[in-house]
Backbone as a ProteinNet text record, in pm:
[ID]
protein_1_A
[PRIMARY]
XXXXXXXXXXXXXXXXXXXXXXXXXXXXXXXXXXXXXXXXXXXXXXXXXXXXXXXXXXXXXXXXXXXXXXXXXXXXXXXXXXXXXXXXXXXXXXXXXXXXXXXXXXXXXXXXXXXXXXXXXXXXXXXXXXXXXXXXXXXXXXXXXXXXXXXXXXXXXXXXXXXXXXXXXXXXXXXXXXXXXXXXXXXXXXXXXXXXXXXXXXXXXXXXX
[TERTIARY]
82.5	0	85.5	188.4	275.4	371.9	457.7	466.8	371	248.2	136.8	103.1	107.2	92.3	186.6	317.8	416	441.8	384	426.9	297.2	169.8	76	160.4	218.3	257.5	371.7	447.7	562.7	469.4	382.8	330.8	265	185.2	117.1	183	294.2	432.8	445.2	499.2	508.9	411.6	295	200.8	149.7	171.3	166.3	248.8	386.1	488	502	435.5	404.3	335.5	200.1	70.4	85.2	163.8	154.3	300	384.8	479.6	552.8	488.2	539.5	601.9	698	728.6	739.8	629	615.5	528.4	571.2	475.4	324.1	262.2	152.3	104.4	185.2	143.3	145.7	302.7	297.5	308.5	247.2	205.9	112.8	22.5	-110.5	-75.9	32.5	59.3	125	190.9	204.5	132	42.8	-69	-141	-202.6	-273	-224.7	-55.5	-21.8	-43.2	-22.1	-41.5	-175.5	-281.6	-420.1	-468.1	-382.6	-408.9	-380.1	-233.5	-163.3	-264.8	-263.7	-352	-498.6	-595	-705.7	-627.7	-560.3	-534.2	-508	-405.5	-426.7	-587.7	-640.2	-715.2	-742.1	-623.1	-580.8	-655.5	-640.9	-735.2	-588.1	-636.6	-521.4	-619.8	-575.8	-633.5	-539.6	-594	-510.3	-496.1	-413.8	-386.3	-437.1	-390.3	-434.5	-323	-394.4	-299.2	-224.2	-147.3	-99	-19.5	-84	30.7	144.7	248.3	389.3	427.8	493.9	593.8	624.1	573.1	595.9	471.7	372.2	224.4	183	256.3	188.8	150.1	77.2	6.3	78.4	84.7	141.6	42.3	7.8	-57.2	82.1	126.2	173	65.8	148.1	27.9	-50.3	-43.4	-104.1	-80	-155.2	-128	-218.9	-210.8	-233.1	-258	-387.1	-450.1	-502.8	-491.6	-594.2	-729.4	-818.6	-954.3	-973.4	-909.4	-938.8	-880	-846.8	-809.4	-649.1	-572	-461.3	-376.7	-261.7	-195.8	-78.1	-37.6	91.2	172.8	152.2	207.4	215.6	272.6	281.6	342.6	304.9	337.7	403.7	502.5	507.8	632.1	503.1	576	663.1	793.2	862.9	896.3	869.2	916	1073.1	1077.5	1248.9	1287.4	1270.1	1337.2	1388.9	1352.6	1398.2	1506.2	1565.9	1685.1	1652.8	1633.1	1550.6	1560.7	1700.1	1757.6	1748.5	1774.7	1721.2	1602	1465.2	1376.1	1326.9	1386.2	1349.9	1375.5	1488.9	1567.9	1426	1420.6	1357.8	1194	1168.3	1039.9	1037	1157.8	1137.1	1206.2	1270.4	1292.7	1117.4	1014.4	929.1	790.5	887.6	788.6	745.6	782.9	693.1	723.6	621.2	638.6	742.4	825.6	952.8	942.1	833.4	782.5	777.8	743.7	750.1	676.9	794.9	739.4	774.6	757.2	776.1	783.4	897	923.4	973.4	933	998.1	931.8	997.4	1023.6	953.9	927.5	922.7	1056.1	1140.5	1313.9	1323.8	1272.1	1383.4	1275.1	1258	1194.9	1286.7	1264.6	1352.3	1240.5	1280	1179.7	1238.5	1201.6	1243.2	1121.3	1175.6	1149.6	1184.8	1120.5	1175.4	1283.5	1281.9	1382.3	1503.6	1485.7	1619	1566.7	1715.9	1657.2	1715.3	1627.7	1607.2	1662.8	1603.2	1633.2	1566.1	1665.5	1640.4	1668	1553.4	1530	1518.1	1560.1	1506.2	1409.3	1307.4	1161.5	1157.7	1239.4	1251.6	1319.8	1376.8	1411	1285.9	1227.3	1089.2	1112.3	1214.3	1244.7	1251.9	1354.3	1402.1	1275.9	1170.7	1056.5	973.3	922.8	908	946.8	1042.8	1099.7	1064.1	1088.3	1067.9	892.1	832.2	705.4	635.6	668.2	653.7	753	845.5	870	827.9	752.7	652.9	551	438.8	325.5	346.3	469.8	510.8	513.1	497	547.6	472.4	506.3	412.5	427.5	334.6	346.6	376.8	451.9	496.2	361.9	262.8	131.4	75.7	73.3	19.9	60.1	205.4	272.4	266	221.5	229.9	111.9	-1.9	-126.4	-150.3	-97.2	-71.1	-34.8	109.6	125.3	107.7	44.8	-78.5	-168.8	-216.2	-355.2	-288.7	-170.5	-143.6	-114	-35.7	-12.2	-181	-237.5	-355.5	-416.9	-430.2	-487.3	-348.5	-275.1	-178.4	-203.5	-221.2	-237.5	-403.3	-502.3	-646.7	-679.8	-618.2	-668.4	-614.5	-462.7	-422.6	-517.9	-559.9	-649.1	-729.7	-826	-946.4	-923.8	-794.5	-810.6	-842.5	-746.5	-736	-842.5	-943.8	-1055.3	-1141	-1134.9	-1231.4	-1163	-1027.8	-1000	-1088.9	-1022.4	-1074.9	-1227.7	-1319.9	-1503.1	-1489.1	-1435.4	-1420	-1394.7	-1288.6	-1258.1	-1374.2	-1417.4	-1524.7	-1656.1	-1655	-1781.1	-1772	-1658.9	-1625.7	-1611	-1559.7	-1454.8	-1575.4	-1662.5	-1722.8	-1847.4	-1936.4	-2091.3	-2172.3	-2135.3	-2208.8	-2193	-2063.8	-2060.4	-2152.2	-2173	-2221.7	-2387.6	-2409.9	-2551.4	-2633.2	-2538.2	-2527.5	-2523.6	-2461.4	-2445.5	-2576.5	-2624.6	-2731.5	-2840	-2896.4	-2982.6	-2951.1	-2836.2	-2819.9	-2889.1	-2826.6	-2875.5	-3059.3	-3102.8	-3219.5	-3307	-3261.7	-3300.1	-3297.8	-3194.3	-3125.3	-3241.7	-3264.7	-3346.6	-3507	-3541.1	-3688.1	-3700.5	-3615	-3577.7	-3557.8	-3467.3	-3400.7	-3447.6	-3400.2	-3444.5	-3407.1	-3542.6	-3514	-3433	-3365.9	-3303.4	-3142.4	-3086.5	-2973.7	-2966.6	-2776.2	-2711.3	-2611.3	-2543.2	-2401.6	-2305	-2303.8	-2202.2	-2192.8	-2354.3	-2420.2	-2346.7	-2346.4	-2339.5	-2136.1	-2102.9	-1952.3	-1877.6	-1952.4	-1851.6	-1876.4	-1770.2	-1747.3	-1621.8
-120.9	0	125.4	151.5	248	254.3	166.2	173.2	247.3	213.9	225.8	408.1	458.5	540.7	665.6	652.1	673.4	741.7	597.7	599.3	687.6	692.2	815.8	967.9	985.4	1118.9	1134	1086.3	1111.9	1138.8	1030.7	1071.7	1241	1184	1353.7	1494.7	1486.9	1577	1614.3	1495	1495.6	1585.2	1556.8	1616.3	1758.1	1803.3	1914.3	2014.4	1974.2	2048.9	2057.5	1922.9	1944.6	2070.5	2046.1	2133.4	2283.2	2270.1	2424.1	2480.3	2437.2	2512.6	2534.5	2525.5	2563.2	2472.3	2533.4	2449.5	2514.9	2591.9	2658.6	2591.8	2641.5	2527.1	2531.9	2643.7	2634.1	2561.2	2523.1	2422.8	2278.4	2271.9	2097	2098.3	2187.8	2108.4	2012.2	2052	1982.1	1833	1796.2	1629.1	1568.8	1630.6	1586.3	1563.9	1695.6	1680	1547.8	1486.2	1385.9	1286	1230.7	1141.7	1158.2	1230.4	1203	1203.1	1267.4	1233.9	1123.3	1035.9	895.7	796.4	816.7	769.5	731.1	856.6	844.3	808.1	789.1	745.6	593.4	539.6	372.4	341.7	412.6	412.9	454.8	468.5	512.1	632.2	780.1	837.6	984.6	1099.7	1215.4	1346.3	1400.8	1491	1602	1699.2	1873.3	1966.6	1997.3	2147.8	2241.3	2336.3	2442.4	2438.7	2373.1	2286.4	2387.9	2461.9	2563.1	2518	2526.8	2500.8	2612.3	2611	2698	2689	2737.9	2724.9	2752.9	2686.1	2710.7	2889.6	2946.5	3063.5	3180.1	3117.3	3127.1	3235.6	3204.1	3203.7	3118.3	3169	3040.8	3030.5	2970.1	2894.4	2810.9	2793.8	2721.2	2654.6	2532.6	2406	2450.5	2357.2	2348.5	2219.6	2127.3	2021.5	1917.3	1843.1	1794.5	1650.8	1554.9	1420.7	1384.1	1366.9	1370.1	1223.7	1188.8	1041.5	1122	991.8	1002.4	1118.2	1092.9	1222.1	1343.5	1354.4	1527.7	1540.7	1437.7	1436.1	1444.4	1518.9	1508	1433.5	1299	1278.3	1285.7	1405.8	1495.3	1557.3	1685.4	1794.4	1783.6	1870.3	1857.7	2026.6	2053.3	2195.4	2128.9	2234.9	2287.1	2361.8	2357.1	2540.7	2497.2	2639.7	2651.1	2578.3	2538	2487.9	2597.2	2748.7	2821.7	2893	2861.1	2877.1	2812.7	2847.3	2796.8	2670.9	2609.5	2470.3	2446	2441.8	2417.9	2573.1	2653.4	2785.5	2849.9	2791.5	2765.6	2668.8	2611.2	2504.4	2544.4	2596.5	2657.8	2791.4	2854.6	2950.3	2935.4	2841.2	2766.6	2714.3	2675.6	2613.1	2735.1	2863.7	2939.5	3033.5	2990.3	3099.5	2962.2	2829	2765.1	2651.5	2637.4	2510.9	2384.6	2291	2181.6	2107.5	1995.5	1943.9	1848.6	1773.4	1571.9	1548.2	1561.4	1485.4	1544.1	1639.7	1745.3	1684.7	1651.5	1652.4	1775.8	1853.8	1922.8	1892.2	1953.5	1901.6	2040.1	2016.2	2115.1	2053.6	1937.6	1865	1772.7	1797.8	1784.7	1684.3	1705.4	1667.3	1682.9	1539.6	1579.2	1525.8	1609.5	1603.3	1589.4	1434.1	1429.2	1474.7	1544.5	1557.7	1491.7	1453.8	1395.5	1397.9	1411.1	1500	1569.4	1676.9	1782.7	1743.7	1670.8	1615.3	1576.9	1611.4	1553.6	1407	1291.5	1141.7	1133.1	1188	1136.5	1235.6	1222.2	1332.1	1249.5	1243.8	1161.3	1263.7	1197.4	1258.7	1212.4	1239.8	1279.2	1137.9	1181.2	1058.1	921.4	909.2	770.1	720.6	633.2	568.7	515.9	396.2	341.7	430.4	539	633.9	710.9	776.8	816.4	743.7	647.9	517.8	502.1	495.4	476.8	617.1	682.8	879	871.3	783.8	845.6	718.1	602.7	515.8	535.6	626.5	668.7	784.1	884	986.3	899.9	795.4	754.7	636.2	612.8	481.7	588.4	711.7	832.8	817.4	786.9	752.6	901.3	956.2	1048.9	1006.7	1071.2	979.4	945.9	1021.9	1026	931.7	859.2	791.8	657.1	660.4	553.3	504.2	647.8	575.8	526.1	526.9	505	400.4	346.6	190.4	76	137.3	77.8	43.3	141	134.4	20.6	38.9	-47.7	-211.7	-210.8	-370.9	-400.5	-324.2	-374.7	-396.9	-331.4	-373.7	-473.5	-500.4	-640.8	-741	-738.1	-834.8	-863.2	-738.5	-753.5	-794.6	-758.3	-758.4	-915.1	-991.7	-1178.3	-1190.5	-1116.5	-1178.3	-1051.6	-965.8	-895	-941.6	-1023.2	-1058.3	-1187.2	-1237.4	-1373.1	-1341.8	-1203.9	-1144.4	-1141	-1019.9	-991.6	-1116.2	-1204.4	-1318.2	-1371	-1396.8	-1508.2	-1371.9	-1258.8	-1166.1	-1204.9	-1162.5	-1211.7	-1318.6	-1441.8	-1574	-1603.8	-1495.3	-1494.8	-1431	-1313.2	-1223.7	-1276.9	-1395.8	-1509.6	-1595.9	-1607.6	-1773.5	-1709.7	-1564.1	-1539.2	-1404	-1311.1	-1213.9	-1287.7	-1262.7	-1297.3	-1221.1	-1076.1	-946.7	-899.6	-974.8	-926.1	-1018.7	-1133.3	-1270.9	-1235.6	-1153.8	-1150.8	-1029.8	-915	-839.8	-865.8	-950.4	-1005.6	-1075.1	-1142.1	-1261.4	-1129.2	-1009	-937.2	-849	-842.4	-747.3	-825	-935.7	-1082.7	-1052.9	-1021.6	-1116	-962.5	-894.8	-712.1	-695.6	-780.2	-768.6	-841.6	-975.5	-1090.8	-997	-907.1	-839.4	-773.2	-650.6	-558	-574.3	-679.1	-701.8	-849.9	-925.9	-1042.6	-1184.2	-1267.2	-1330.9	-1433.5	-1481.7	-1590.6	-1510.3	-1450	-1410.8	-1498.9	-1525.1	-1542.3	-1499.3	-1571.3	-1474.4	-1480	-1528.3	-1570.5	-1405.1	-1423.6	-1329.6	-1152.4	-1152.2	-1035.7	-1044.5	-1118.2	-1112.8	-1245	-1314.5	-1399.2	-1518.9	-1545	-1691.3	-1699.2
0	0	0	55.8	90.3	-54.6	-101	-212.8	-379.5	-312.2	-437.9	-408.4	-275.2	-232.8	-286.6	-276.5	-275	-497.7	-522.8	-651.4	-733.4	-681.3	-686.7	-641.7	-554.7	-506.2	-613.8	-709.1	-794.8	-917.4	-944.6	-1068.9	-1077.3	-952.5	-924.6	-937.1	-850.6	-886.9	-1042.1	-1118.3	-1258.6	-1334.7	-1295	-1377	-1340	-1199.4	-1162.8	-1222.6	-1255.4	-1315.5	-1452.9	-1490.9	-1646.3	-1714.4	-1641.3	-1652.6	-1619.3	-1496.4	-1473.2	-1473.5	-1541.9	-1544.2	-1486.8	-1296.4	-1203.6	-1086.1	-1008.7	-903.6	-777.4	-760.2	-618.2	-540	-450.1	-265.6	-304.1	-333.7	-373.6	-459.8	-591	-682.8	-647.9	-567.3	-616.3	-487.8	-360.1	-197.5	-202.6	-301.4	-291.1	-331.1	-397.2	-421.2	-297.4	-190.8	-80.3	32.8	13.3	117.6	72.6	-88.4	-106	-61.1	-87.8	-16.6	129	171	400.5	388.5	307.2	362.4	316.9	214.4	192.1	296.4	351.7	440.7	561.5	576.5	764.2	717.6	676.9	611.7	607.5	542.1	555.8	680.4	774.7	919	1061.8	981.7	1079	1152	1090.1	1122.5	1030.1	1063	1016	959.1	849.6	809.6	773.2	891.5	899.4	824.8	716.2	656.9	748.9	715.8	819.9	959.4	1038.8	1144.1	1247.5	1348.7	1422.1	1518.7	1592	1706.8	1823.8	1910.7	2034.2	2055.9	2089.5	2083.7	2221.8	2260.5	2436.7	2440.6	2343.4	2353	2378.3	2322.7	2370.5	2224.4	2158.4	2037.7	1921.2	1851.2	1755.9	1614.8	1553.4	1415.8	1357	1208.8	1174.2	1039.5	1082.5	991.4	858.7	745.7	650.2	632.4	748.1	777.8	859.5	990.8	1094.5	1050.8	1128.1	1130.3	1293.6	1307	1377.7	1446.1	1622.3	1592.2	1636.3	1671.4	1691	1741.8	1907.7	2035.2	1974.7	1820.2	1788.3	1893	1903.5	1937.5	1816.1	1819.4	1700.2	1711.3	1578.3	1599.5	1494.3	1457.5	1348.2	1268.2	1211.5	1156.4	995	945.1	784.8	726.1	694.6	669	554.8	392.1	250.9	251.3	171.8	161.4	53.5	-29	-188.1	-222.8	-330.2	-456.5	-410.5	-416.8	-430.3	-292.7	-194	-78.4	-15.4	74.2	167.4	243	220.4	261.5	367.7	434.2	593.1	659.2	628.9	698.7	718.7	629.4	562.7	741.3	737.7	861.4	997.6	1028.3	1136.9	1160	1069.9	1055.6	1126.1	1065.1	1159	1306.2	1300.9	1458.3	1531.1	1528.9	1613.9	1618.1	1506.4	1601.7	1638.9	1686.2	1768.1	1728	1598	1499.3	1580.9	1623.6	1680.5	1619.6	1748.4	1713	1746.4	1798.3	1818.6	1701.8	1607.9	1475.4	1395.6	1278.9	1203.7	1047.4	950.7	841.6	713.5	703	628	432.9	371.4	243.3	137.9	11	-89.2	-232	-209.1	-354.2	-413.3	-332.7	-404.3	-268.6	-158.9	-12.5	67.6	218.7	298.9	397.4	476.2	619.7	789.9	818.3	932.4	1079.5	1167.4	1276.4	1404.3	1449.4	1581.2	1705.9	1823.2	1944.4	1966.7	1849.7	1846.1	1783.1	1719.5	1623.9	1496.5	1408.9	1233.5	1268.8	1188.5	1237.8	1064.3	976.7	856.7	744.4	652	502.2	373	337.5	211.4	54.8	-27.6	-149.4	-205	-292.7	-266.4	-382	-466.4	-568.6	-510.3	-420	-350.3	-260.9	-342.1	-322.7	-157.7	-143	-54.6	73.4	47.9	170.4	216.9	137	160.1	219.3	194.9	196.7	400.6	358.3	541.9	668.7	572.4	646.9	678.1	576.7	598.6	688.9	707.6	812.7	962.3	959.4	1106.1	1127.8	1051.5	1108.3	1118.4	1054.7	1107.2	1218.9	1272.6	1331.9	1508.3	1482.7	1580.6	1686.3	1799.3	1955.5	2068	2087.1	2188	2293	2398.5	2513.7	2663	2585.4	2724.8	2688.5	2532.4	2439.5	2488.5	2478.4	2441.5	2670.6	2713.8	2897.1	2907.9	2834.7	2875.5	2790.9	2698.1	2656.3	2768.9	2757	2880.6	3029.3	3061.5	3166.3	3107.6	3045.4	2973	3018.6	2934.1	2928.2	3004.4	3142.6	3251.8	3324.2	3347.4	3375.9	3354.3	3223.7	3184.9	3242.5	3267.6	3284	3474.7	3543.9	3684.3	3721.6	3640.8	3680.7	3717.6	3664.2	3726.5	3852.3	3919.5	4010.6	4111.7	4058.5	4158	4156.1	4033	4111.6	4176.2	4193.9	4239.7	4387	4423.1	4582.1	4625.6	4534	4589.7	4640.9	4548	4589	4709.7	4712.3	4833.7	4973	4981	5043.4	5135.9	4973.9	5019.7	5063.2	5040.6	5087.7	5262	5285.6	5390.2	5522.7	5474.3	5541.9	5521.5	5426.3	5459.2	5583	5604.1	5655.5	5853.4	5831.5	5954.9	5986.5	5921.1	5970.4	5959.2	6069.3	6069.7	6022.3	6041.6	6025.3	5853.4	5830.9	5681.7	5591.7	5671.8	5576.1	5572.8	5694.4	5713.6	5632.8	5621.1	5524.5	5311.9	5364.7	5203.3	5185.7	5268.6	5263.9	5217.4	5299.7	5313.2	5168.1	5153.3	4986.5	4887.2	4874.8	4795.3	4753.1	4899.3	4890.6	4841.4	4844.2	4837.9	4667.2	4590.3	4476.1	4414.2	4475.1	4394	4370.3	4471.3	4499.4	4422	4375	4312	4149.9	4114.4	3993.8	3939.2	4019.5	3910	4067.4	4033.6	4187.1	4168.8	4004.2	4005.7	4063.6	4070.5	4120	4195.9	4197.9	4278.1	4354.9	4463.9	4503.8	4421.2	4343.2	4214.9	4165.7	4077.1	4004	4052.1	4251.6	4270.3	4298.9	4249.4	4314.9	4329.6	4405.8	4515.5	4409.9	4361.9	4247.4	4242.5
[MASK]
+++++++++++++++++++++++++++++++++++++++++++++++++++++++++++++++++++++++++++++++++++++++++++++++++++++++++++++++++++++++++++++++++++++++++++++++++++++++++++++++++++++++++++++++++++++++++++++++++++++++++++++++++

């Protein structure tokens, strides 16, 4: 898919420059933007044009396109600059007035250069299928770190939740056998539950299994 993807965004290029003559950001952005909004659409993932963002500086910037999941979290940024610009100063230039630096994807048509938590990770040429290819699966491969803690939360959870419920039960087991007042209580919830809700209940039903 990424290959097929890939080889749409060159042709597209081609024909943009054919047709119009031109090779400014305005003309042939729009064949990059189609590839990332293809991209994240096969992922599951949402791509906002001019998509703004706040800066540690408490001002705003709008990228010329972010990649978005469900919760409108972003895990990543997209910013065009003209052939005819300074490409690396062009970049520098962006991130001194704020442009996000978790995982920004910059490029010209000629060259894209990915940065990732504040570092360039890799700079591909636009025509090396493969290297693009790789640049554009470690920007969508890109894990936020609240993202990537609340995964792992998750799986540890499911990994600890059996030996907790084994506790809880030995627990009720115990405050059956050893409390009178709790057993007599449970008996009276039980029988309150069966009146109320449904009389086949059991203690199973409310817990204790």
């Amino acid at each position: 898919m990424s290959v097929l993807l890939i080889n749409d965004y060159l042709r597209e290029i081609d024909r943009l420059r054919m047709y119009s003559g031109a090779s400014t950001e305005k003309v042939i952005s729009e064949a990059f933007k189609d590839l990332l909004k293809a991209w994240a659409r096969s992922a599951g993932l949402h791509f906002i044009p001019q998509h703004d963002f706040q800066t540690a500086l408490g001002t705003r910037v709008v990228p010329d396109g972010a990649v978005l999941h469900d919760l409108r979290v972003p895990l990543g940024w997209w910013e065009a600059k003209d052939t005819a610009d300074d490409f690396d100063t062009e970049i520098a230039r962006k991130f001194k007035r704020g442009y996000p630096r978790d995982n920004i994807v910059f490029e010209n048509s000629h060259t894209a250069v990915l940065h990732q938590n504040g570092a360039e990770v890799l700079r591909s040429a636009m025509t090396d299928k493969a290297g693009l290819e790789r640049l554009l699966k470690l920007f969508f491969a890109y894990e936020r770190p609240e993202i990537a803690q609340f995964r792992t939360a998750v799986a540890q959870f499911r990994t600890d939740i059996p030996a907790v419920l084994d506790a809880l039960r030995a627990r009720i087991d115990t405050a059956y056998a050893d409390n009178p007042g709790f057993a007599a209580t449970a008996a009276r919830f039980l029988t309150h539950a069966q009146e109320t809700t449904n009389p086949t209940l059991t203690e199973a039903d409310l817990g204790r299994c």
